[in-house]
C-alpha positions in Angstrom: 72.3 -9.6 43.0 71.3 -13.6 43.8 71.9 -13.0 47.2 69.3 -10.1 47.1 67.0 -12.3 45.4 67.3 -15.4 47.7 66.1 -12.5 50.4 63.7 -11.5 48.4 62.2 -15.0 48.3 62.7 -16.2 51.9 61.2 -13.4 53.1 58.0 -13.7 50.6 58.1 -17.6 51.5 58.1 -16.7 55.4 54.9 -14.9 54.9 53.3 -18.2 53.8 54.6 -20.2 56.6 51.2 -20.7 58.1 49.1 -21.2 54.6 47.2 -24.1 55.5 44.3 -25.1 53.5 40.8 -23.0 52.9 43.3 -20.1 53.3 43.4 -17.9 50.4 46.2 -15.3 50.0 46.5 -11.8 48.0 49.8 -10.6 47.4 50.7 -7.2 45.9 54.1 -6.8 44.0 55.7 -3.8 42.6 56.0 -4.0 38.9 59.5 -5.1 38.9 58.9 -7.9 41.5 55.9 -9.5 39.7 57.6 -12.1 38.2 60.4 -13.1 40.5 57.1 -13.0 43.0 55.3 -15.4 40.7 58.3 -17.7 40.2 58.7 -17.9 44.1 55.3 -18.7 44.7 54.9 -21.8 42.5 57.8 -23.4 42.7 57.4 -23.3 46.5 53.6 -24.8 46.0 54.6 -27.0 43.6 58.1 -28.1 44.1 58.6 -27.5 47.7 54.7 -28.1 49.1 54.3 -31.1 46.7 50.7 -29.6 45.6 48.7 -30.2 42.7 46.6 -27.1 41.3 44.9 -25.2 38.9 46.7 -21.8 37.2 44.6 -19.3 35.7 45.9 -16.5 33.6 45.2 -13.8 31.6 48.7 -12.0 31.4 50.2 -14.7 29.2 49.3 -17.4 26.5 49.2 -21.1 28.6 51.9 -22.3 26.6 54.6 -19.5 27.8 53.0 -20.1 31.1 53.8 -23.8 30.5 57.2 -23.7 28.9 58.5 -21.2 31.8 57.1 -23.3 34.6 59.0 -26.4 32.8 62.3 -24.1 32.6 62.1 -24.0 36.8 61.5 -27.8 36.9 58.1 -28.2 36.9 55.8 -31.3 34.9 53.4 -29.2 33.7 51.1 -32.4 33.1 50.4 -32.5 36.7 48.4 -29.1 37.1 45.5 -27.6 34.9 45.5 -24.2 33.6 43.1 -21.9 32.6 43.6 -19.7 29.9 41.6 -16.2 29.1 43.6 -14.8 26.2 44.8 -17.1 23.7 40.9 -18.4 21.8 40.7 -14.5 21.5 44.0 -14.1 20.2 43.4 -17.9 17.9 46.7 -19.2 20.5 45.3 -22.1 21.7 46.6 -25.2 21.3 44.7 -28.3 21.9 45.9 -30.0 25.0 44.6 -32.3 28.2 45.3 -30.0 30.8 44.4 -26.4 29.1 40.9 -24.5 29.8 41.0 -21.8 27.0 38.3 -19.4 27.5 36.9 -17.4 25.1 38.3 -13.5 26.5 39.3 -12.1 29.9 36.2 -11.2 30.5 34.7 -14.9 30.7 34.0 -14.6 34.2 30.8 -16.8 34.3 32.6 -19.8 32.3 35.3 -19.3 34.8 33.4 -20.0 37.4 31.4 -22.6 35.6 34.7 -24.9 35.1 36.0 -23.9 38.5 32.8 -26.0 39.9 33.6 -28.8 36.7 36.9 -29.1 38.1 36.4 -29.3 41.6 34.1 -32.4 40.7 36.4 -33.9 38.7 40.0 -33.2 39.3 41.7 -33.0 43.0 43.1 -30.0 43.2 45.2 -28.1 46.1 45.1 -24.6 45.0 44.3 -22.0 42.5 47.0 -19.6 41.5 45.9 -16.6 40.0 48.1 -13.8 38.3 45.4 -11.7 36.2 43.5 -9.5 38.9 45.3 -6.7 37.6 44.7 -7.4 34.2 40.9 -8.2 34.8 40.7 -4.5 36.0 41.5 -3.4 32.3 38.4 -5.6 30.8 36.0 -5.8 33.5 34.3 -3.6 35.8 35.6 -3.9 39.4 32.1 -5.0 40.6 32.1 -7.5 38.5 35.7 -8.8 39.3 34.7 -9.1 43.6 31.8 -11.0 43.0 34.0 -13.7 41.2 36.6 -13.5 43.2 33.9 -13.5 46.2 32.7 -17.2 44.2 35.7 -18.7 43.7 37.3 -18.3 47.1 34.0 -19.2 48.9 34.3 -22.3 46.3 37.9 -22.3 47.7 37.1 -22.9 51.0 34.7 -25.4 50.3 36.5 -27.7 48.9 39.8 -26.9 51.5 42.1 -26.2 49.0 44.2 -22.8 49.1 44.1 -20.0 47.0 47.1 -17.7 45.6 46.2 -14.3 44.2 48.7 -11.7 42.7 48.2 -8.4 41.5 50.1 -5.5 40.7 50.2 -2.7 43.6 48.7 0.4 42.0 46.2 3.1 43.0 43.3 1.0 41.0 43.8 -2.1 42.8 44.3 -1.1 46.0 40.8 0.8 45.4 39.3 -2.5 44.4 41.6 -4.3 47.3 39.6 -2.3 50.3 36.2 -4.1 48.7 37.5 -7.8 48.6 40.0 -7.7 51.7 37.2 -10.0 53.8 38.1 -12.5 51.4 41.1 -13.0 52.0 43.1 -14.6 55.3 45.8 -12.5 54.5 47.1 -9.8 52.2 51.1 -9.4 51.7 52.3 -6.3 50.1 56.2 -7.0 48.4 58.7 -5.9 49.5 57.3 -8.5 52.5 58.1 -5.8 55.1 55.5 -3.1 54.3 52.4 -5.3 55.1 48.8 -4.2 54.2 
């Protein structure tokens, strides 16, 4: 079983061989792969790629986000994350490095502290693991032109951007309206590409 998931990853980590920065990056996982995909993906930003960042979330309270990042070896104190669920859900714990926003459908104060941040904090990328979830509170219209925002913000600044959603019938719908904004879309398992 480890050795299928060590394939799993080098072959998810080959498709980001070339991600350079102002490159931002959609990747699609089957439900059972979200999480190994997740795990992957930021340890090989932040562990292996030495990057600093910014890791937005409405799937999960910031501090589980925290404490399982910690269990893979990660200082947590490094990056900021923004969190859309737990104010609504009275979660949120005061810290330093925690945006808590006040539901998951706080797009325009997302973007608001995305510009905050980029003006006060260096940051290397944006790792994202709620576009699935956003399709349950917000209307798809509404989620391109943020996403449309933040990339374009994104590129501006030359940092890289790290999308994951689930790959279902709704977001593929919603995928062939923001594909332009991406440099490149990976669908897991890494050999059936978009």
């Amino acid at each position: 079983m480890q050795s299928i998931q060590k394939t799993f990853e080098s072959e998810l980590l080959e498709q980001f061989s070339d991600f350079k920065n102002g490159d931002a990056y959609l990747v699609l996982v089957k439900p059972g792969d979200f999480f190994a995909t997740r795990n992957a993906l930021i340890k090989h930003l932040i562990l292996d790629l030495k990057l600093k960042g910014i890791y937005s979330s409405s799937n999960k309270p910031s501090t589980v986000i925290k404490r399982e990042l910690e269990m893979m070896g990660i200082d947590t104190s490094k990056h900021f994350f923004v969190d859309f669920i737990s104010r609504e859900n009275n979660l949120a714990i005061q810290a330093n490095n925690v945006f808590y926003l006040r539901s998951p459908t706080a797009f325009t104060s997302a973007a608001i502290l995305t510009v905050k941040l980029s003006k006060n904090f260096k940051f290397d990328f944006l790792f994202d693991d709620s576009l699935t979830t956003s399709l349950i509170y917000n209307r798809p219209r509404r989620i391109q032109e943020f996403i449309h925002f933040v990339l374009g913000k994104i590129e501006l600044l030359n940092a890289r951007a790290v999308l994951i959603a689930l790959d279902d019938q709704k977001t593929r719908e919603m995928v062939m309206e923001i594909s332009q904004f991406f440099t490149k879309i990976i669908v897991t398992p890494p050999e059936n590409k978009f």
